[in-house]
C-alpha positions as CSV (number, residue, x, y, z in Angstrom):
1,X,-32.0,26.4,24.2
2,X,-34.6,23.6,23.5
3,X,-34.0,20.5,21.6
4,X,-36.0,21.4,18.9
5,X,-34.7,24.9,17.8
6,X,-30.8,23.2,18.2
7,X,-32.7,20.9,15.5
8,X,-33.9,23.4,13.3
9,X,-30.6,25.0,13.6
10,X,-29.0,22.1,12.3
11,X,-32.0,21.7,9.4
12,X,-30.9,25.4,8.7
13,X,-27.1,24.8,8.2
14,X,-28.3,21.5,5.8
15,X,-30.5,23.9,4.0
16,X,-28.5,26.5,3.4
17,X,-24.5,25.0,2.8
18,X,-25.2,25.4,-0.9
19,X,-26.1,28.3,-0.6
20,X,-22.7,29.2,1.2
21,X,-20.6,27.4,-1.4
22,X,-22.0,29.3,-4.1
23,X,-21.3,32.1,-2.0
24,X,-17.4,31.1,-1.6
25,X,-17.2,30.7,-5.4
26,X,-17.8,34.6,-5.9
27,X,-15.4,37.6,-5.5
28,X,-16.3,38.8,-2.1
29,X,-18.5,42.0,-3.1
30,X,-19.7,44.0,0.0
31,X,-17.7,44.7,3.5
32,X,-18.6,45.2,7.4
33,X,-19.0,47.3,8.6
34,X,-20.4,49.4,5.6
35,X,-19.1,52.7,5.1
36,X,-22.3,54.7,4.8
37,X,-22.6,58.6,5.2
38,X,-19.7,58.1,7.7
39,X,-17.0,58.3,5.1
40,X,-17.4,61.9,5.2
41,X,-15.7,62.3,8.9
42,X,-12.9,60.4,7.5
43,X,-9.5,63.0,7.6
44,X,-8.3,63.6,4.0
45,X,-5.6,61.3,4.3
46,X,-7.5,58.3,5.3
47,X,-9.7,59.3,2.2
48,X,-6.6,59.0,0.1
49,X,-5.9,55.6,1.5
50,X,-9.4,54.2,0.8
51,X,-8.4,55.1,-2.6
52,X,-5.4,53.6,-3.1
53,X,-7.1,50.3,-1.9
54,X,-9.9,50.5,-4.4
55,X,-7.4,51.2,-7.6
56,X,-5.2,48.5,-6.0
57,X,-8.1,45.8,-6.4
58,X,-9.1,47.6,-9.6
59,X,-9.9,44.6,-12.1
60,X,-7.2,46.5,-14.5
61,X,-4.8,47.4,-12.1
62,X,-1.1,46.5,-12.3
63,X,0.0,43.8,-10.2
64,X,-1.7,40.4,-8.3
65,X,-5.4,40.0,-8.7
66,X,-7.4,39.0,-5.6
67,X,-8.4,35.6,-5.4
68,X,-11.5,34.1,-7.3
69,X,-12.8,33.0,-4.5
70,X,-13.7,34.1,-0.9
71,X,-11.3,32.8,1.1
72,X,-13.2,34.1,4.2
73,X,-16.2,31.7,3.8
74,X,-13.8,28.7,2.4
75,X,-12.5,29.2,6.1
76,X,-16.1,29.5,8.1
77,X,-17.1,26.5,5.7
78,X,-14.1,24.4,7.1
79,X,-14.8,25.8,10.5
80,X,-18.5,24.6,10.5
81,X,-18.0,21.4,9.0
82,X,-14.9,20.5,11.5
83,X,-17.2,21.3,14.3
84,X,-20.4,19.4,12.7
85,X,-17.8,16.1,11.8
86,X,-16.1,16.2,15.3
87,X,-19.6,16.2,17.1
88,X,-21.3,13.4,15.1
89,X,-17.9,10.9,15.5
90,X,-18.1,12.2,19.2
91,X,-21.9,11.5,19.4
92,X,-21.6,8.1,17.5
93,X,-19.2,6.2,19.4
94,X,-21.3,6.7,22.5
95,X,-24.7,6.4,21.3
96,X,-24.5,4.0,18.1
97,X,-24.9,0.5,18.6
98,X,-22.4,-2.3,17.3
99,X,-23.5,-4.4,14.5
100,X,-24.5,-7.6,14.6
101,X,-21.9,-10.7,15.1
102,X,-22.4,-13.2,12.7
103,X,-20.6,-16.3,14.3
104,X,-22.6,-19.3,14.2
105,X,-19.4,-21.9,13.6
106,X,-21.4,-22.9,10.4
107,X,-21.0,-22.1,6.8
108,X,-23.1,-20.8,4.0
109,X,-24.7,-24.1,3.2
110,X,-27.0,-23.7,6.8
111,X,-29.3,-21.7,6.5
112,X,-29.5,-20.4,10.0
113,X,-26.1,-18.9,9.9
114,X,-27.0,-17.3,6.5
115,X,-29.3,-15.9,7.7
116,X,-27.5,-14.0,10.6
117,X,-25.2,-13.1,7.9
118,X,-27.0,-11.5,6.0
119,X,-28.7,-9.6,9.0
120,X,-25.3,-8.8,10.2
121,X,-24.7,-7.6,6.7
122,X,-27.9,-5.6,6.3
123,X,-27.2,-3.6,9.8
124,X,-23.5,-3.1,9.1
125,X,-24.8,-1.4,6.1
126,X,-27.7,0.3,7.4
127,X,-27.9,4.2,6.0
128,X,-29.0,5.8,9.3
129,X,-25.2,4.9,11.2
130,X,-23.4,7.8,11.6
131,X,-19.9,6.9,9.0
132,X,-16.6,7.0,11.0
133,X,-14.3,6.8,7.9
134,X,-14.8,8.0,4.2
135,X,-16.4,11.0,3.0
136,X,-18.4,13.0,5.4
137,X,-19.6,16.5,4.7
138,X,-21.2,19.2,7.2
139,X,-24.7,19.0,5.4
140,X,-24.5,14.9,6.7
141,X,-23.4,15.8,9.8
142,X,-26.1,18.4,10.5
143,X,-29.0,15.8,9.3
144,X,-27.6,12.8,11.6
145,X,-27.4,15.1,14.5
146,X,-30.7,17.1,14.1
147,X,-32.4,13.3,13.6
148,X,-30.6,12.4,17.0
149,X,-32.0,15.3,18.6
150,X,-35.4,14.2,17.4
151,X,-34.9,10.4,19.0
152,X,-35.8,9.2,15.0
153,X,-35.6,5.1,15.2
154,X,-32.2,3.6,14.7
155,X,-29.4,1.5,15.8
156,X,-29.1,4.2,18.4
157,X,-30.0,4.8,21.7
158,X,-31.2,8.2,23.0
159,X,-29.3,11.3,23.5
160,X,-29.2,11.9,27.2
161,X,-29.1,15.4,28.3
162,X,-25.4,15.9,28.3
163,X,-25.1,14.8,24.9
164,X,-28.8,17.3,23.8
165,X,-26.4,20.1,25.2
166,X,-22.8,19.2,23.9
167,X,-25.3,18.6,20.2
168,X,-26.7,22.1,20.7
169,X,-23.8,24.4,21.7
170,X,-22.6,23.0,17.9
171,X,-25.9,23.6,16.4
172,X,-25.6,27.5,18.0
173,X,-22.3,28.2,16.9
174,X,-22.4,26.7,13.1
175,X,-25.6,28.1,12.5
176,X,-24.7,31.6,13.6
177,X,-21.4,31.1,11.6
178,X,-23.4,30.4,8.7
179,X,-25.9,33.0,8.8
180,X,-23.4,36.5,9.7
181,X,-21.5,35.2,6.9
182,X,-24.7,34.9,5.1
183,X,-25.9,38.4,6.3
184,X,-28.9,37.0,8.2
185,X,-27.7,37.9,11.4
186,X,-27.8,41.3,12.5
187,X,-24.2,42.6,13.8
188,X,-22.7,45.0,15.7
189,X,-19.1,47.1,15.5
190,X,-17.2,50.0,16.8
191,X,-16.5,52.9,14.3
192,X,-13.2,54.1,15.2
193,X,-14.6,57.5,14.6
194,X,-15.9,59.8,17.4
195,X,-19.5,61.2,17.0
196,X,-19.6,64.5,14.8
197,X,-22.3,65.9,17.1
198,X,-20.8,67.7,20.4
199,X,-21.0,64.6,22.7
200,X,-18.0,63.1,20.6
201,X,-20.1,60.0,21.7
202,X,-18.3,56.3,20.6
203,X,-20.3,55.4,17.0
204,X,-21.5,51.8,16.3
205,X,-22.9,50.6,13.2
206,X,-25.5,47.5,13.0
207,X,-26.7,45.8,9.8
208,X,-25.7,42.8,8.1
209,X,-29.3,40.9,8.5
210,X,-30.5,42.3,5.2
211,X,-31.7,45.1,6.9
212,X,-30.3,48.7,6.4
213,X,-27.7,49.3,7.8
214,X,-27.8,52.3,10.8
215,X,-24.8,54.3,12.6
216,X,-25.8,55.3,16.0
217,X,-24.2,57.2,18.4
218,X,-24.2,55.6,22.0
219,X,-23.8,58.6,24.4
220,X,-26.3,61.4,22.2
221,X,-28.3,58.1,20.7
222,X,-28.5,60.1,17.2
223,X,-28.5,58.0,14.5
224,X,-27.8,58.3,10.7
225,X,-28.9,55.7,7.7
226,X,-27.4,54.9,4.7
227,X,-29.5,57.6,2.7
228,X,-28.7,60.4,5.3
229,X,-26.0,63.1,5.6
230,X,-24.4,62.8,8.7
231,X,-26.0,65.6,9.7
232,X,-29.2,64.8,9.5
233,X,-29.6,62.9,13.0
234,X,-32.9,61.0,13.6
């Protein structure tokens, strides 16, 4: 992986956390795999099943109501932003500079040691250090990393390539986490269900990119969409 797309991943999880919040505050809606067409190999009694889960999380059903939130991206939100944090406190202490000392043995009324002070001051405080302590958040952590990756001017000194690849393994990983909970990454799972065709082949479904999503058979290679009868291979 180059520097710059472990960068753009990183622009990409800054980008798009809102986007996942807002996602967390909503009742989860859809599922994956999708059930498609496939439903109809199911036996009777795992029909009667799926329909004692859906009156179960019925709005007006009896008992506890799920959660108002999804608790699923609450926990890939905490995941990314642990790994984001835990990176840029990692990368920082090896790569940020100290500030300046500002011992002259003089006090305020030379204006030499002011002067230090207040530049000792002024980098103490300047915005591109990387916070050890207070509030951090994964879209901060994303920004000082990708800048890192870019060399952008600083009390810093350069990445060297250990650190580009420790950087970029956590660039891969949030952003992926990020964007199959988003659905902009196309997945891939088993169907415990055998293929209705005579192969009996193992089923697979892939979707969750915003694409349709497609059963396929891996021994026949039939497939069936969303819109198809299951016996209506392609």
């Amino acid at each position: 992986m180059t520097t710059a797309h472990a960068a753009d991943q990183l622009d990409t999880i800054t980008e798009r956390w809102t986007t996942l919040a807002d996602r967390a505050g909503d009742r989860p809606t859809t599922t994956w795999p999708p059930a498609m067409g496939i439903t109809r190999l199911l036996s009777e009694q795992e029909r009667q099943e799926q329909a004692a889960e859906r009156l179960d999380t019925a709005p007006d059903a009896p008992g506890p109501r799920p959660a108002p939130v999804d608790v699923n991206i609450l926990d890939v939100m905490t995941t990314i932003e642990t790994g984001l944090l835990e990176a840029a406190d990692a990368i920082a202490e090896r790569v940020q500079r100290p500030g300046y000392r500002a011992q002259t043995g003089r006090g305020w009324t030379d204006e030499a040691h002011r002067e230090i002070a207040l530049l000792a001051m002024k980098d103490a405080a300047d915005p591109r250090r990387w916070k050890l302590t207070g509030q951090r958040t994964a879209p901060d952590a994303a920004e000082w990393l990708a800048q890192r990756l870019r060399d952008q001017p600083g009390p810093f000194r350069p990445l060297n390539e250990t650190e580009r690849e420790l950087v970029a393994a956590v660039a891969a990983t949030a952003a992926e986490l990020l964007q199959r909970t988003l659905g902009d990454a196309r997945q891939r799972t088993d169907i415990p269900h055998p293929c209705p065709m005579p192969c009996g082949g193992q089923l697979v479904v892939e979707g969750g990119d915003g694409q349709p999503p497609v059963v396929l058979c891996e021994d026949c290679g039939r497939t069936w969409r969303e819109t198809e009868a299951p016996g209506d291979a392609a």
